[in-house]
C-alpha positions as CSV (number, residue, x, y, z in Angstrom):
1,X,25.4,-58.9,-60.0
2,X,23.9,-56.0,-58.7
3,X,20.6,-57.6,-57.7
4,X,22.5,-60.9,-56.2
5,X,24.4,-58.1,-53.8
6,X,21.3,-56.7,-52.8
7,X,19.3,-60.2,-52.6
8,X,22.2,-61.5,-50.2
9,X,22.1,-57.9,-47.9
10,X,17.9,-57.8,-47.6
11,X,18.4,-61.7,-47.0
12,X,20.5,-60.9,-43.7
13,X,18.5,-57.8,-42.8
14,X,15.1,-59.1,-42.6
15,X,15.9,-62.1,-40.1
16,X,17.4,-59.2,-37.5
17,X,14.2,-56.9,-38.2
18,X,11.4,-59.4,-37.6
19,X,13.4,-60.3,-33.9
20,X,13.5,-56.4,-33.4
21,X,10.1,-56.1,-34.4
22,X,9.0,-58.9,-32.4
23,X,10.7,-57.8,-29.5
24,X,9.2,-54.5,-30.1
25,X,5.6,-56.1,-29.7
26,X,6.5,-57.7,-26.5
27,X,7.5,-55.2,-24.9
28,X,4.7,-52.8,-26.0
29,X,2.6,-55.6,-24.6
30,X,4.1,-56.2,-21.5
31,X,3.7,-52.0,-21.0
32,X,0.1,-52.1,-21.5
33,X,-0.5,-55.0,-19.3
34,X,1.6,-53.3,-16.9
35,X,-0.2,-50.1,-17.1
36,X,-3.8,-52.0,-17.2
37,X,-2.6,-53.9,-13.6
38,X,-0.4,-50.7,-11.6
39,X,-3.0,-47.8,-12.8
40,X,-3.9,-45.9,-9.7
41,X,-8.1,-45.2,-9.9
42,X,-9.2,-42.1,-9.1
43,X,-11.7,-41.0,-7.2
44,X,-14.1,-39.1,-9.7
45,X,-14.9,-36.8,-6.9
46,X,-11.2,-35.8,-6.4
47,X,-11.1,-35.1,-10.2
48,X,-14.3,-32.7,-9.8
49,X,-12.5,-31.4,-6.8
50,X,-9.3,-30.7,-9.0
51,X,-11.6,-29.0,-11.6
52,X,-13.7,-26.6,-8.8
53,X,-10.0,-25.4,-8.1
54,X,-8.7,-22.1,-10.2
55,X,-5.3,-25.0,-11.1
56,X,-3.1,-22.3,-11.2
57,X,-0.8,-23.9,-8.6
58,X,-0.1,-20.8,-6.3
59,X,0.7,-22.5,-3.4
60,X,-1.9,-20.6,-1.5
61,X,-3.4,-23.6,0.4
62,X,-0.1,-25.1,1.5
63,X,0.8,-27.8,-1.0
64,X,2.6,-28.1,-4.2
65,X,-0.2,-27.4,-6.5
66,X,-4.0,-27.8,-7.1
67,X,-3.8,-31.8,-7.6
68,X,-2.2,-31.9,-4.3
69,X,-4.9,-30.1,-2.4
70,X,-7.3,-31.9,-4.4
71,X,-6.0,-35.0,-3.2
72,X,-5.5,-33.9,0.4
73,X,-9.0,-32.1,0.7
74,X,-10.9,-35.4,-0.5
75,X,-9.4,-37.8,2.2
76,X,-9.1,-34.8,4.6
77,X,-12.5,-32.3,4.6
78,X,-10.9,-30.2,7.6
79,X,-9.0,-28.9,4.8
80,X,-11.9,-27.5,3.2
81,X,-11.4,-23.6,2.8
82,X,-7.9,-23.6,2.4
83,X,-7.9,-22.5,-2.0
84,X,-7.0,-18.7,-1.2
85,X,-6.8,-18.1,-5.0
86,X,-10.8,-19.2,-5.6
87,X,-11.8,-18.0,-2.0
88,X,-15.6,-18.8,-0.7
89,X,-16.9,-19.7,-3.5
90,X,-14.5,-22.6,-4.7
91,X,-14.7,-23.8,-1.0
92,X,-18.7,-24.1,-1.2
93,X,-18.3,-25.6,-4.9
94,X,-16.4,-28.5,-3.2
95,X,-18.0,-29.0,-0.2
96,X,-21.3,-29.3,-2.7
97,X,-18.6,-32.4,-4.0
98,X,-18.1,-33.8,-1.2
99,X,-21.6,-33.7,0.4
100,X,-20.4,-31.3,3.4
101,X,-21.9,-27.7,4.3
102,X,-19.7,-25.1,5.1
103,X,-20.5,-24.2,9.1
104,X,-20.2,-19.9,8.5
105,X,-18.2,-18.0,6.3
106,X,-14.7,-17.4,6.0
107,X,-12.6,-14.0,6.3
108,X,-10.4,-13.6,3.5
109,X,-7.0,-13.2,3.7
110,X,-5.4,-10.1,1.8
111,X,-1.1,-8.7,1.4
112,X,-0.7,-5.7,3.3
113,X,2.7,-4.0,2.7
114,X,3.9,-2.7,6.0
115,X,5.7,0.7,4.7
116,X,4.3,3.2,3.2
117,X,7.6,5.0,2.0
118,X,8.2,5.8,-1.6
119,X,11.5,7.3,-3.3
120,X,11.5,10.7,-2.3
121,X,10.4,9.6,1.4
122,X,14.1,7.5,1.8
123,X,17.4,8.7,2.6
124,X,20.1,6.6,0.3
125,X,23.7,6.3,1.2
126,X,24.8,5.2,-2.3
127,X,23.1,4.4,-5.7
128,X,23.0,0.4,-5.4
129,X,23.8,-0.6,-9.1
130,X,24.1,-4.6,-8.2
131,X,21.7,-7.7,-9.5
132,X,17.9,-6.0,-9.4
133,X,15.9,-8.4,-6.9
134,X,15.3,-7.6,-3.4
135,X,17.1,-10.7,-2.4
136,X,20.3,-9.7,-3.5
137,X,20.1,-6.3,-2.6
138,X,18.6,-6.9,0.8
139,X,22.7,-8.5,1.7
140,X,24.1,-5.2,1.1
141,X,23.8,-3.2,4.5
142,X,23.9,0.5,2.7
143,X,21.3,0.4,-0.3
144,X,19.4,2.8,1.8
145,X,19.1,3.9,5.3
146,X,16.2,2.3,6.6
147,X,17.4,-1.3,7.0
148,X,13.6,-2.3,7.2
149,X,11.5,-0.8,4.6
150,X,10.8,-1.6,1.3
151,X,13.5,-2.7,-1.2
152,X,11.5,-1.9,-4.3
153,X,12.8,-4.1,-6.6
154,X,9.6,-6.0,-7.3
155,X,10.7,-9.5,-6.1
156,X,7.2,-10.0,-5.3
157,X,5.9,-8.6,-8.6
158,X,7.4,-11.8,-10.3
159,X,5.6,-14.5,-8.4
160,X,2.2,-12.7,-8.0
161,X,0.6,-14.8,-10.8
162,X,-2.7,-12.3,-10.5
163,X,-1.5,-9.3,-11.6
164,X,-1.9,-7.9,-8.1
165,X,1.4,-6.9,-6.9
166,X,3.4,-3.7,-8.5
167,X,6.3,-1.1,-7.8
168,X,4.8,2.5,-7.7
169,X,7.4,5.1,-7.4
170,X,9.9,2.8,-5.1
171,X,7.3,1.0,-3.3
172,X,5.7,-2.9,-3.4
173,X,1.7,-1.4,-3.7
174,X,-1.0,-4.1,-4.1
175,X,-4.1,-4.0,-6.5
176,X,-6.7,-5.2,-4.1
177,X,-9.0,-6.1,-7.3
178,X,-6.7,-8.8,-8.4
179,X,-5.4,-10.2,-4.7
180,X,-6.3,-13.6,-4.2
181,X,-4.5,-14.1,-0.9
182,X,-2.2,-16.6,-2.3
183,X,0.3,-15.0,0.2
184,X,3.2,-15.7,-2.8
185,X,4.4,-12.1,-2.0
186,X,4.9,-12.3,1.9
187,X,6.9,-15.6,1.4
188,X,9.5,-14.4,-1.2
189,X,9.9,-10.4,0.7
190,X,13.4,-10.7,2.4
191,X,12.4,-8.1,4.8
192,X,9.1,-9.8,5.5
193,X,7.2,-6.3,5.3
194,X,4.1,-8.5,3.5
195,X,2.2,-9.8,5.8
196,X,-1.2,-11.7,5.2
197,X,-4.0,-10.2,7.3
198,X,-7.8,-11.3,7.5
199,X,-9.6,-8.4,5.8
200,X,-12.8,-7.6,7.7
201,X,-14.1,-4.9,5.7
202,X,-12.9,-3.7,2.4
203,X,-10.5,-1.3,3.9
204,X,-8.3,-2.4,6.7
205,X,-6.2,0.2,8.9
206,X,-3.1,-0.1,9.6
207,X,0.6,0.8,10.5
208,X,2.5,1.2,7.1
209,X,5.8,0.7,8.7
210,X,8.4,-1.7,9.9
211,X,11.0,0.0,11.2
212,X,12.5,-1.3,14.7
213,X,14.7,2.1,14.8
214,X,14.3,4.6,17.8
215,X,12.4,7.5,16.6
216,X,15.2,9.9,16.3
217,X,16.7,7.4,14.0
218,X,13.5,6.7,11.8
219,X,13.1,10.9,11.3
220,X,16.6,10.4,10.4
221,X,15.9,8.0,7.7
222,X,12.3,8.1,6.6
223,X,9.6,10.9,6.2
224,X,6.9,8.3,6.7
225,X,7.9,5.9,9.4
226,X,6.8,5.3,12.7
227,X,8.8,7.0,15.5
228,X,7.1,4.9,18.6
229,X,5.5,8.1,20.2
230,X,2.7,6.3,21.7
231,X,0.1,8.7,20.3
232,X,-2.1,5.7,18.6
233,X,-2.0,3.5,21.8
234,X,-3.6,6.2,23.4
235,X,-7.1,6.8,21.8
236,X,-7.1,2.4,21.1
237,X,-5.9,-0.4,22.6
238,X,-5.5,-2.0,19.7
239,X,-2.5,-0.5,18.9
240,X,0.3,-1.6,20.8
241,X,4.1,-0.6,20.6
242,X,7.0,-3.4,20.9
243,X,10.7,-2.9,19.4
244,X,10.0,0.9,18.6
245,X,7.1,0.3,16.7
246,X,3.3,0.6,16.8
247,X,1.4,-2.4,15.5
248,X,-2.7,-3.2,15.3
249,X,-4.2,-6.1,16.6
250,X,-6.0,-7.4,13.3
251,X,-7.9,-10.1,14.7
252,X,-10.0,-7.4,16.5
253,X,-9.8,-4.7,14.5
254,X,-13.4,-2.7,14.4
255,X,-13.5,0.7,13.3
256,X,-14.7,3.0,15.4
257,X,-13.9,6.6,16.3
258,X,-10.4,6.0,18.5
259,X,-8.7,4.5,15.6
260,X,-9.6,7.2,13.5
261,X,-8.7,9.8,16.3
262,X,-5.5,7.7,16.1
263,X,-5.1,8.2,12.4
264,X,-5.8,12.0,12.7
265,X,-3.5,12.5,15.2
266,X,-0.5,10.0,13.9
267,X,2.5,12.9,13.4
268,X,3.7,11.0,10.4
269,X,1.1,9.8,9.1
270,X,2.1,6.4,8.9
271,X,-1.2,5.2,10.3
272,X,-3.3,4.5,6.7
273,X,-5.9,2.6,4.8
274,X,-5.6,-0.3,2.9
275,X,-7.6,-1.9,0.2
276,X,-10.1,-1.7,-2.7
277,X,-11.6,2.0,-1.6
278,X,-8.8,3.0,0.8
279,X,-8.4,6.5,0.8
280,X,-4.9,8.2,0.0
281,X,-2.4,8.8,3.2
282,X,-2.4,11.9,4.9
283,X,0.5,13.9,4.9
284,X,1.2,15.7,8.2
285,X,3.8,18.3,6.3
286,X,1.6,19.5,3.8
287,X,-1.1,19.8,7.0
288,X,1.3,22.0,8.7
289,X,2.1,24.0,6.1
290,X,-1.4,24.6,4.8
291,X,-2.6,25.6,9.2
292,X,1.2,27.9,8.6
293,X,-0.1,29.8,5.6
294,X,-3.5,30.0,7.4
C-alpha cells in the first residue's frame, strides 16, 4: 500500500518538475542570449586605463570612482592629469595608453589646514559633550570662541583613505608623506579651513588662520590667530588682507627674503610652514620672554 501511495505522489510530481525544469532551461537560455546580444564591449585601452589608476575611488579627479574617470579620460584626453591619488606618474602611464605625451609637468595639489591653533591656544565657553563630528558640532554657536578655527573632531580623519589626515592635540594636522591631494578633507570640513593649494616646493608658507574677527577679538579668542595688523603685507605683496585677515597669493608664491622678513616679524606667529620638512612654528611669547630674561 505503501509503495502504491508513493507510486501515485512521484507519478504527479514528476510531470510539474520536468515543466519547471524546462522552463528553467528557457529562461537560462534566453539570459545568455540576451547577455551575448546587449554586452557593452570595452575598449581594452579603457580597461588598461582603469588598471594604471590607484582604484581606490577617492573622488580626487571629479567623478564617482576610478571606472568613471577611466571612462571619461579615454573619450576625453583633456582630462588627462586629473588622478590626484597616483599624481605624475599615473597621468604619464596613461597617456603612454593612449598614445598622447604629457606637454610639461604638473604642480601637485596638497591640504593645507588654515589654523594653526591647538587646545591650549583656544578659549572655550563650555565643554561641548554632543555627537563627536565636526558637523554636528559646527551647529552649536558656543563649542569654543573662535567661530572659525578648527573643530578637532577629526571629520576629515574618516574619509582620508591614505592615512594622511590626523587630530594632534585639538588640531586637523596633515602627514605630507601620505597626502595624495584627493582633496576628501577640504570637502567634508564644515568650516572649510582645508583648502587644496598647488605645492611648489616641499614646504609652502602660509597663513595658519581663518578667523574673520577684528584683531582685538581674535587676541580675545586665540593665542595663534591673525589679528590683521598689516605687518606681512608690508615686506610682500603677496600677502594681502580682506575680512580681517591676511591671506598669500599661492599661485605666485616664491620664497624669497620679504616672506621670510614677514614670517619673522608676524606678532603671532601665525605666519608658518607647511609640508614634508616644514619647520615647527615660532612662538612670539616664548621670544619675548627669552629677549625679557636676556
Amino acid at each position: 500500500m505503501t509503495s502504491y501511495i508513493l507510486g501515485l505522489a512521484f507519478g504527479d510530481v514528476w510531470p510539474a518538475a520536468a515543466l519547471l525544469l524546462g522552463l528553467g532551461l528557457l529562461f537560462a537560455t534566453v539570459l545568455l542570449i540576451a547577455s551575448i546580444k546587449l554586452q557593452v564591449e570595452i575598449d581594452p585601452k579603457e580597461e588598461q586605463i582603469l588598471f594604471a589608476l590607484p582604484r581606490v575611488d577617492c573622488g580626487g579627479c571629479g567623478y564617482a570612482g576610478c571606472a568613471a574617470y577611466a571612462k571619461a579620460v579615454m573619450h576625453h584626453p583633456e582630462l588627462l592629469g586629473r588622478c590626484t591619488a597616483g599624481g605624475s606618474k599615473v597621468a604619464a602611464m596613461i597617456a603612454s595608453i593612449m598614445s598622447y605625451e604629457l606637454a610639461g609637468g604638473t604642480i601637485q595639489a596638497r591640504a593645507l589646514v588654515h589654523c594653526r591653533a591647538h587646545k591650549d591656544d583656544k578659549t572655550f565657553y563650555s565643554k561641548y559633550e554632543g555627537i563627536p563630528s565636526c558637523i554636528s558640532a559646527n551647529a552649536y554657536p558656543n563649542v569654543q570662541a573662535c567661530g572659525f578655527g578648527c573643530l578637532g573632531f577629526g571629520d576629515c580623519t574618516h574619509v582620508c583613505k591614505f592615512n594622511a589626515m590626523h587630530i594632534i592635540d585639538g588640531l586637523a594636522t596633515v602627514n605630507y608623506d601620505n597626502c595624495t591631494g584627493c582633496g576628501a578633507c577640504a570637502k567634508v570640513c564644515p568650516r572649510f579651513i582645508i583648502q587644496m593649494v598647488p605645492y611648489k616646493y616641499e614646504n609652502m608658507m602660509t597663513v595658519a588662520c581663518s578667523s574673520k574677527e577684528n584683531g582685538k577679538n581674535t587676541r580675545a579668542f586665540c593665542k595663534v590667530g591673525c589679528i590683521a595688523c598689516g605687518i606681512c603685507t608690508k615686506q610682500s605683496d603677496l600677502f594681502a588682507i580682506k575680512d580681517n585677515l591676511s591671506r598669500m597669493d599661492y599661485t605666485r608664491y616664491e620664497p624669497s627674503e620679504a616672506t621670510e622678513t614677514a614670517l619673522k616679524k608676524c606678532p603671532t606667529g601665525v605666519i608658518v610652514y607647511r609640508g614634508k620638512t616644514a619647520p615647527p612654528p615660532r612662538n612670539p611669547a616664548a621670544e619675548k620672554a627669552k629677549t625679557a630674561a636676556v
